[in-house]
N, C-alpha and C positions, 0 to 999 in steps of 0.2 A: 504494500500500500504506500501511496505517497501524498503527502500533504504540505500545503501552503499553509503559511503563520502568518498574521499582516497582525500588530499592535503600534498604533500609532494614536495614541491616549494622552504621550507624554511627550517633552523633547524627547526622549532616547525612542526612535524610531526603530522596531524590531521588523526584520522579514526575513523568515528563513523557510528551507524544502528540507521537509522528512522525508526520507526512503529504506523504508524496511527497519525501522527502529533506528536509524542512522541521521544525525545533522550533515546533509550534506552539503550545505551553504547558511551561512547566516549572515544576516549587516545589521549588527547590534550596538548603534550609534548616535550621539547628538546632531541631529537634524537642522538645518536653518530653522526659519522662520517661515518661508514658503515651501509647507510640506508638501503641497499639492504638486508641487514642480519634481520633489524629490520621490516620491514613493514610486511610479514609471518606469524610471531609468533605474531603479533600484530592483525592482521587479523582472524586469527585463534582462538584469547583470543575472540577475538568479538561475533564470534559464538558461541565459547562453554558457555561463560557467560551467552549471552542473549535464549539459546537451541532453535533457529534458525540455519537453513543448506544454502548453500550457495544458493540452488533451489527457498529458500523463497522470495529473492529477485530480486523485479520488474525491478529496474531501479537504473544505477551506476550513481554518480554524482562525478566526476575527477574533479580536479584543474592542466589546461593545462601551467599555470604559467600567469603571468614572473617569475624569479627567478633562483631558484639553476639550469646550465645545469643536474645536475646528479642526483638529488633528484627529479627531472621534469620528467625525464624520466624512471626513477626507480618506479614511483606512474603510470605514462600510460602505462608503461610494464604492469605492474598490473590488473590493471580498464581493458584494450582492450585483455587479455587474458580471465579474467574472462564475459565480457561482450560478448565475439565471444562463451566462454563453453555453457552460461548459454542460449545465443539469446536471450539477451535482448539490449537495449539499453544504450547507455554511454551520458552524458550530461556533455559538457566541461563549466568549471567554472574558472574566472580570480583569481585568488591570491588574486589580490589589491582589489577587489570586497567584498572577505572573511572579509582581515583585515577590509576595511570600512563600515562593517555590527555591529563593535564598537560602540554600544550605546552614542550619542552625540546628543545635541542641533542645531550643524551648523555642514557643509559640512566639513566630512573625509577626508583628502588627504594621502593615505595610499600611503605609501612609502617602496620598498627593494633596500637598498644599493647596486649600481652597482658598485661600486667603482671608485677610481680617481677620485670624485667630482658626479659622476654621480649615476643617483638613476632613478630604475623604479616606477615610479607614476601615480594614478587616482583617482582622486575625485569624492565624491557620495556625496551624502544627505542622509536623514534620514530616506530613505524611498529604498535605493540603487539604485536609479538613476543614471546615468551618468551625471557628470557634465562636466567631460571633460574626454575623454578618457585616458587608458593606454598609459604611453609614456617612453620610455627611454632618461631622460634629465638629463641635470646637474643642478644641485639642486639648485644654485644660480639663477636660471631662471626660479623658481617658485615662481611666486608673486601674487597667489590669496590668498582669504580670505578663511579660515578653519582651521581647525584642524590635526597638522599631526600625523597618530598612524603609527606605526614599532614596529616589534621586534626589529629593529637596534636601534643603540647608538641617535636618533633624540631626542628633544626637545618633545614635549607633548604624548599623551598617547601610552600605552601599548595595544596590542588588546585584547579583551574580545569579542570574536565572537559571534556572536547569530546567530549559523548556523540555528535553523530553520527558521528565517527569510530569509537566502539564499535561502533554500530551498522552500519554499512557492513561493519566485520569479521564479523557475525556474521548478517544478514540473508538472507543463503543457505542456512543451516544448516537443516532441515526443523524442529527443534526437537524436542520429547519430549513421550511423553503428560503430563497435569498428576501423575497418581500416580507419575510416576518420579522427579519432581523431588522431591528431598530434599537438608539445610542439606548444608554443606563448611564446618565446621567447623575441620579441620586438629588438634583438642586434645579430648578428653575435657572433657566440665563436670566444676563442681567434684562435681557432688554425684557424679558419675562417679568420677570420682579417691579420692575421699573411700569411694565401696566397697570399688572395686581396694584399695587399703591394709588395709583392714578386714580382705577374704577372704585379703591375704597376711598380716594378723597372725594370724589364725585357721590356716592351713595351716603355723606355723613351730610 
């Protein structure tokens, strides 16, 4: 079996092809600012490196977030076009789930800086269990015991993913049509929020 990985949640833009329980390409790196230009050509290095066509592959594995609005939707643009070309199936994947597949002794609490205090968070164990689900909180009101990884500015580790352990977890799942797949958010956008207020100063 062979599969594509698209997470593009964060700056660190991930794309790599599994082949028979094998990585056999990954571009696990900080990405500019305009993803959209980058995921393409990155996508395209993946194929021609590994001389696999895009036919080859069974089954896409997305990262539906939380995280960046734009880089979130710029990766499921992606995955639900090529998964509607190809008729295959798309399997959506948490972000925080990725980062806490971080090699550790005790429960991950993978964190992405929502800012103004607030941070998207989920704890796993060592085995990527839920220990407590995705949540968008303010970070001062995380008081379990773990370990926290980010690419952001936190306190303990950095992530070093071990996607195929992602993958083993999730490779059985039949996966979803590509039209079902849509972001996990966890938060309203701003320009969301910025209504909400609107239409409740309007009804006061």
């Amino acid at each position: 079996m062979k599969y594509l990985f698209i997470d593009s949640a964060t700056a660190t833009l991930v794309v790599a092809i599994i082949s028979e329980d094998k990585i056999i390409y990954i571009h696990n790196k900080v990405t500019g600012k305009d993803m959209s230009s980058d995921i393409m050509p990155i996508i395209a290095d993946a194929f021609n490196k590994t001389g696999l066509k895009p036919q080859d592959i069974n089954k896409i594995f997305a990262v539906n977030g939380p995280g960046s609005f734009t880089g979130i939707r710029v990766g499921l643009a992606v995955a639900k076009t090529m998964a509607w070309a190809l008729k295959i199936p798309v399997v959506p994947i948490s972000s925080l789930e990725v980062i806490a597949s971080t090699p550790n002794k005790e429960n991950n609490i993978a964190l992405i800086d929502a800012r103004r205090g607030y941070v998207y968070a989920g704890i796993y164990d060592s085995d990527l269990n839920v220990i407590k689900e995705d949540k968008h909180i303010l970070l001062d009101n995380i008081k379990d015991k773990g370990t926290y990884v980010s690419y952001d500015d936190f306190p303990g580790l950095k992530p070093n993913i071990d996607l195929l352990k992602v993958i083993k977890k999730h490779e059985n799942e039949k996966g979803i049509n590509p039209h079902q797949l849509n972001p996990k958010y966890l938060k309203l956008t701003e320009a969301e929020e910025n209504l909400m207020k609107k239409s409740g100063n309007r009804s006061n």
